[in-house]
C-alpha positions in Angstrom: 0.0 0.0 0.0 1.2 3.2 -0.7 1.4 6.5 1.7 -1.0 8.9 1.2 -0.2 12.0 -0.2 -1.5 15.6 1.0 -2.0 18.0 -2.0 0.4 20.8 -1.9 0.8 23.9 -4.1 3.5 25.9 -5.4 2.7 29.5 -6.6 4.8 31.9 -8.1 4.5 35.5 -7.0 4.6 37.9 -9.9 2.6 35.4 -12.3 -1.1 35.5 -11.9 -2.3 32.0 -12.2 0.3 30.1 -12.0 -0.3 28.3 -8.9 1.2 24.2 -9.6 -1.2 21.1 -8.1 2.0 19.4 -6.3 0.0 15.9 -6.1 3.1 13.2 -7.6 6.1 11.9 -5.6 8.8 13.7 -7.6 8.1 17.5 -8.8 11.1 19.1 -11.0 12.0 22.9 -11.1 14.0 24.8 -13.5 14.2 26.8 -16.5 13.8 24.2 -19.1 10.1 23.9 -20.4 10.6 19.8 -19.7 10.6 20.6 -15.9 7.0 20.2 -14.0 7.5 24.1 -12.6 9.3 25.6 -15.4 10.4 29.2 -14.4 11.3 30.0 -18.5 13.4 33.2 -19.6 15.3 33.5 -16.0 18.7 33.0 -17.1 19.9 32.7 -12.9 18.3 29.4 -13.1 19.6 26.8 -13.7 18.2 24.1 -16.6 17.3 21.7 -13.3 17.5 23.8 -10.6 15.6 22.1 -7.9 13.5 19.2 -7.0 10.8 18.7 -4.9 10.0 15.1 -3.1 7.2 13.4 -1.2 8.9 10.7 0.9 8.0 9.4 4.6 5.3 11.3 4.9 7.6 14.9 4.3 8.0 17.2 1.3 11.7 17.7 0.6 13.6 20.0 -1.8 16.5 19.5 -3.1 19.1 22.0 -5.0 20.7 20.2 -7.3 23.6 21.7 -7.7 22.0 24.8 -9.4 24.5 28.0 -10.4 23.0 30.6 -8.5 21.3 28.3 -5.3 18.1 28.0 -3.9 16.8 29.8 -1.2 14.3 28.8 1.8 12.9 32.0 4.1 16.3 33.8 2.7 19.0 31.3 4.1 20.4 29.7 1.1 20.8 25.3 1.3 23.6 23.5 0.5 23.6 21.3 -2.8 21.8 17.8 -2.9 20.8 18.3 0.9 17.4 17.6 1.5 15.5 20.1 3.4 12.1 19.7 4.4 9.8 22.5 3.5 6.9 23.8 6.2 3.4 24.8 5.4 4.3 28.8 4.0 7.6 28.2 3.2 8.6 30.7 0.6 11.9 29.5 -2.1 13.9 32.0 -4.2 15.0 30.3 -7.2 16.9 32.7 -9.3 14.6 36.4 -9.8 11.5 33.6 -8.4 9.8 34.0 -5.3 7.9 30.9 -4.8 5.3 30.0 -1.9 4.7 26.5 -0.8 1.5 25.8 0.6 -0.2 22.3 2.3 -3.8 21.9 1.5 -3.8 18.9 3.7 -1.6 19.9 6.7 -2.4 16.8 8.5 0.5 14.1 7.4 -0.5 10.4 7.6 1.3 7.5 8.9 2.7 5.3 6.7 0.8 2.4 6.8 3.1 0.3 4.5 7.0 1.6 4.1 8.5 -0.2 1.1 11.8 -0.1 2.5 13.3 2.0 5.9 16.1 4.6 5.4 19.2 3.5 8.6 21.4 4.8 10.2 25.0 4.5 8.6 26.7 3.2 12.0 28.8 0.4 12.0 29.9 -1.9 15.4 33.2 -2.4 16.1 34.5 -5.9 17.3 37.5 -7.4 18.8 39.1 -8.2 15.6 39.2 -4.7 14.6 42.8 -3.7 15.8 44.2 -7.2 14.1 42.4 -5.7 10.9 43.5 -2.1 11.2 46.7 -2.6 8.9 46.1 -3.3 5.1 47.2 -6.6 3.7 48.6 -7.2 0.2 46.0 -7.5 -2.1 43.2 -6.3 -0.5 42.1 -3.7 -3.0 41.2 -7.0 -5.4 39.5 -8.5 -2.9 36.1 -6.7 -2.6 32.9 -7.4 -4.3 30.1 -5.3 -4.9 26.4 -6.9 -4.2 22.6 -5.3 -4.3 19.6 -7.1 -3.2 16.7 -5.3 -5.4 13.5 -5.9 -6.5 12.7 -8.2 -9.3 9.5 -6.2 -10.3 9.3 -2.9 -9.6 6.3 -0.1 -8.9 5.9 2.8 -11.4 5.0 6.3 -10.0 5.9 5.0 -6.7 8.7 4.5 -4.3 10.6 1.3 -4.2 14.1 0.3 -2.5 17.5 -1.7 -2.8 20.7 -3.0 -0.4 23.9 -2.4 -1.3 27.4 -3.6 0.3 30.4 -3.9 -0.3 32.0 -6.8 1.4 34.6 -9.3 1.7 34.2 -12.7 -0.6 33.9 -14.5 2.6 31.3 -12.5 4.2 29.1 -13.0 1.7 26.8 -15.8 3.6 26.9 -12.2 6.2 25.5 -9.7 3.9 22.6 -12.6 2.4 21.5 -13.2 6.2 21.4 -9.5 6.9 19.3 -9.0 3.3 17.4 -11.9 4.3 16.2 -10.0 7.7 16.1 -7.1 6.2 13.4 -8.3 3.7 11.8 -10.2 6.8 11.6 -6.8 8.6 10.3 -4.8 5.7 7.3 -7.4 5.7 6.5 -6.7 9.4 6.7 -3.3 9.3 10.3 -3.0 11.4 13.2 -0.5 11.2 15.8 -2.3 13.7 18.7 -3.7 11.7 22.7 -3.6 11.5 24.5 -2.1 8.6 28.0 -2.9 9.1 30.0 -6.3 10.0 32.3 -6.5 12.9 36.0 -6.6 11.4 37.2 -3.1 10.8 39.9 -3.4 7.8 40.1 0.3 6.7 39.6 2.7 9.5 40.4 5.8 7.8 39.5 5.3 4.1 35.6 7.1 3.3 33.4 4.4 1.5 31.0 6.6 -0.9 28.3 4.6 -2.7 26.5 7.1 -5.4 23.2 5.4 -7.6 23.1 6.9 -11.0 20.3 6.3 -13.4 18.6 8.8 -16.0 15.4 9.8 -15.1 15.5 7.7 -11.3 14.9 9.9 -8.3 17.1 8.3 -5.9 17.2 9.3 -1.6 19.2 9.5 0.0 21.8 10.7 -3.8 24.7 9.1 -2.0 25.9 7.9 1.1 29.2 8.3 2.7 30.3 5.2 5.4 33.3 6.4 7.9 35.7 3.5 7.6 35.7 0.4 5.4 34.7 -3.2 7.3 34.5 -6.8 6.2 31.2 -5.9 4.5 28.7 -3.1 5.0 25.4 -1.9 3.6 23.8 1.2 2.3 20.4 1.3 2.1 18.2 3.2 -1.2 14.9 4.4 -2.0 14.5 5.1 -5.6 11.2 6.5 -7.8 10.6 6.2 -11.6 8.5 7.7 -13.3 5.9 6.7 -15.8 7.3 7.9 -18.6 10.5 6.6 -18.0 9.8 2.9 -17.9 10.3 2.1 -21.9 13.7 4.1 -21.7 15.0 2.3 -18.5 16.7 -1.0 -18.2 19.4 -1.3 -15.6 20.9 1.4 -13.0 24.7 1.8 -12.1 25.7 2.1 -8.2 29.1 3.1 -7.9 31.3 3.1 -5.4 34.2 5.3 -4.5 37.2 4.4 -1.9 38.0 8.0 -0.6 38.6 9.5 -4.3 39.2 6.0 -6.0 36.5 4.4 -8.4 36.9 1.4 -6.7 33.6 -0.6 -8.4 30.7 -0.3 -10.4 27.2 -2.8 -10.4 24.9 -2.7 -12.9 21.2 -3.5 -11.4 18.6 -4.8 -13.5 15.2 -3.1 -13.8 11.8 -4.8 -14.6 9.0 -2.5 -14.3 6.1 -3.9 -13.4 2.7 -2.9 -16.4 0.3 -1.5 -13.4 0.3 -1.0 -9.8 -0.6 -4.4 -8.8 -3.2 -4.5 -6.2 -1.4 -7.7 -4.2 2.4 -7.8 -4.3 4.7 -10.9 -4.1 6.2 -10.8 -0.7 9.5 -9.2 0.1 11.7 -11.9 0.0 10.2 -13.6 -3.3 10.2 -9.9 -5.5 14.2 -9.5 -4.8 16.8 -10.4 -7.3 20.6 -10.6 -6.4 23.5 -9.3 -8.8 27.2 -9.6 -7.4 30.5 -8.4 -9.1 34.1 -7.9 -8.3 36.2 -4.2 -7.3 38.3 -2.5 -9.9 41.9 -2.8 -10.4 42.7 -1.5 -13.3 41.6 2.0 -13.2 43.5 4.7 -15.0 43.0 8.0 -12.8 43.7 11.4 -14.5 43.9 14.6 -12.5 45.8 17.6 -12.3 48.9 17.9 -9.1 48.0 21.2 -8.9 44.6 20.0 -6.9 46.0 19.4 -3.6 42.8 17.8 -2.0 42.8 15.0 -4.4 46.2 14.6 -4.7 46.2 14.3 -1.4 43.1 11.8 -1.1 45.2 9.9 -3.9 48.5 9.3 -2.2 46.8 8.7 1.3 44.2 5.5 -0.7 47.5 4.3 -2.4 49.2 3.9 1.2 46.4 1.9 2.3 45.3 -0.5 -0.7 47.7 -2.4 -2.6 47.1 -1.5 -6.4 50.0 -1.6 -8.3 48.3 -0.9 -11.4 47.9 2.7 -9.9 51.4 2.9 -8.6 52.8 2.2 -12.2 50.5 5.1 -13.4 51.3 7.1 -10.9 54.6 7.4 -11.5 54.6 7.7 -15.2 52.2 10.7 -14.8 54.6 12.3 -12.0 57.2 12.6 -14.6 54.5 14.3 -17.3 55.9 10.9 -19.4 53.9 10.4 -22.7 54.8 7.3 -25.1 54.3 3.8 -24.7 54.2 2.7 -21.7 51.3 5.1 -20.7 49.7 4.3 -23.5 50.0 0.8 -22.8 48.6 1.5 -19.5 45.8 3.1 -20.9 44.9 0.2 -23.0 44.7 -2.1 -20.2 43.1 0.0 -17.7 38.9 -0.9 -17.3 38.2 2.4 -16.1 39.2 5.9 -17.1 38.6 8.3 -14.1 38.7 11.8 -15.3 38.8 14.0 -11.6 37.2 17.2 -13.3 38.2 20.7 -12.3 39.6 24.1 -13.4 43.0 22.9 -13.1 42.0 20.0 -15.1 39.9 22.2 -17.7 43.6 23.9 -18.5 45.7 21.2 -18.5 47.5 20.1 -21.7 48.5 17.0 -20.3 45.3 15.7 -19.1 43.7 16.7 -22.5 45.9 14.6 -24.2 45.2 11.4 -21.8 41.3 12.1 -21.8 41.4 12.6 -25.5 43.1 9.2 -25.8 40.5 7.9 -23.7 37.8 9.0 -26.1 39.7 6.9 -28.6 39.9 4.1 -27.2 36.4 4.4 -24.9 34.0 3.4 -28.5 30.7 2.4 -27.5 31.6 1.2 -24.2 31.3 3.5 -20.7 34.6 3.6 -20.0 35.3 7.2 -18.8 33.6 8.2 -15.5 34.4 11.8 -14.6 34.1 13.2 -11.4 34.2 16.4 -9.6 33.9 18.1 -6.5 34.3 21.8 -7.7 30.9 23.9 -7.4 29.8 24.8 -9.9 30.9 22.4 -12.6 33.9 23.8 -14.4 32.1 23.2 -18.3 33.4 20.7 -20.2 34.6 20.5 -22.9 32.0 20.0 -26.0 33.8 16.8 -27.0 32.4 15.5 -23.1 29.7 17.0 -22.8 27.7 14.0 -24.0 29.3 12.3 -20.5 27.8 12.2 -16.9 29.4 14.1 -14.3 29.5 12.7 -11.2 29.7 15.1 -7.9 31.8 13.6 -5.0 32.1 16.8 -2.7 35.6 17.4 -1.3 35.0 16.7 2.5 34.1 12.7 2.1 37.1 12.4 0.0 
């Protein structure tokens, strides 16, 4: 069953009528006319400025990352921070004032949560000072799992686990799916999210869902420390319109700065809402793959803060792939062996910035990568810059992905 949602409105001072019935899950806001409140003509706002979500019973807004910000009662948010918005609330999006209004102020209970959003806390145990100290090899060691459902809801909200864990803690992470899915039948929150061997104390795991036109909450989620296998839970929303287009999603995940996997998760949609869905356990399909070692990381010295985040994951995993890059590209070297290296990497990571944008050096590598990349996703770009330092036109078919600074 799905949560009832109270009818909201968003008018826009300034523009007689237009006054927008909020009454679906996901509600996008920005200056192209493709958006559901499209603020055309304002050039201080950005093509997807904002969005606005019904989840747990809250409306939430979200900047997403827009040029100029958003604005709630004249304090400005931070990007891809959900804030939830009270009856009155009034948003400045660009030369916009807008007025948020609840025609229904009374929220409902949620009589039937398809998934529960945890706490990111993980318990240590009394193998974690053994684990503290990297072993060879350990970088190759990981593998990437997500427990998801087989047939999934249109226009409403559905959920998936992810972990990254040790290949022998993988009978761990089932049993803790396993309950999970138990507990999401009986209408229960209480559940752990991390194992008990701390390996990594001070490398940042990041898990970030990507998918075009998927609504995801929380967009990413940062885990202090790396253990023998921990889990991130994910709501996601798809909209009708979207379900001939979409066919898989991509979680990756991120080692401090490093790529350090990707998963690709199936998606079936399911025709209509179906009145009686399969139980938990029986709608959940299980994909598993094996961390990166091979990736080719391009970014400019000049950016201390990832330099830094690069030198301090290369003490602590063994990747010697990386090392061999790494000091090719401290010299500036070009010819064959970099090229070489190139050719055998899996991944291209492209750490996107202004330093980056007017490097000579790194236009060469990411140009190379283009060459070689065909029709395969092999470059992954990142950045952590706000805004986006634009692209070049030869990337700007390519996804950007934002990691900010502080989880690197």
């Amino acid at each position: 069953m799905r949560e009832r949602q109270p009818l909201a409105s968003v008018s826009v001072k300034g523009q007689h009528g237009n006054a927008y019935r909020i009454d679906q899950p996901v509600t996008l806001i920005g200056r192209s006319s493709k958006n559901d409140i499209p603020l055309s003509g304002d050039r201080l706002v950005s093509r997807r400025h904002a969005t606005l979500c019904f989840e747990q019973g809250k409306y939430i807004l979200t900047d997403e990352d827009s040029a100029n910000g958003t604005y709630i009662n004249g304090i400005k948010i931070a990007p891809h921070r959900p804030y939830i918005l009270r009856h009155g609330a009034e948003l400045r999006i660009g030369s916009n004032i807008l007025v948020f209004e609840l025609h229904d102020v009374e929220m409902p209970r949620i009589e039937d949560i398809p998934t529960v959003i945890l706490p990111v806390r993980g318990v240590m145990g009394s193998q974690a000072d053994e684990a503290r100290v990297a072993q060879p090899g350990v970088a190759a060691a990981w593998q990437l799992t997500s427990f998801s459902p087989r047939l999934i809801g249109i226009g409403s909200w559905n959920a998936f686990f992810i972990y990254l864990h040790r290949p022998n803690a993988a009978q761990q992470v089932r049993q803790d799916a396993l309950r999970l899915l138990h507990e999401i039948e009986n209408d229960t929150e209480e559940s752990a999210d991390a194992g008990e061997v701390l390996v990594h104390p001070d490398m940042n795991l990041t898990i970030v869902p990507e998918g075009e036109g998927i609504f995801f909450h929380p967009r990413r989620i940062t885990l202090n420390g790396m253990k023998d296998w921990q889990r991130a839970t994910f709501r996601f929303y798809v909209k009708p319109e979207q379900e001939a287009k979409m066919r898989t999603c991509s979680i990756a995940f991120y080692a401090g700065p490093l790529l350090l996997g990707l998963l690709e998760v199936p998606l079936e949609f399911a025709g209509k809402e179906l009145d009686t869905w399969p139980p938990a356990h029986e709608n959940c399909i299980q994909m598993t793959t094996e961390s990166l070692n091979t990736v080719y990381l391009a970014y400019s010295h000049e950016d201390e803060v990832i330099a830094r985040a690069i030198h301090k994951a290369l003490r602590t995993l063994d990747l010697p792939f990386l090392r061999e890059v790494e000091a090719l590209r401290r010299e500036q070297r070009e010819g064959p062996a970099l090229e070489q290296k190139l050719k055998s990497a899996s991944i291209f990571q492209l750490f996107w910035s202004s330093n980056a944008a007017r490097s000579a050096y790194i236009k060469q590598e990411w140009e190379s990568a283009l060459r070689l990349a065909g029709e395969h996703a092999f470059l992954r770009p990142v950045y952590w810059e706000v805004p986006l330092v634009s692209p070049p036109e030869e990337l700007h078919e390519l996804h950007f992905t934002y990691i900010p600074a502080n989880v690197l």
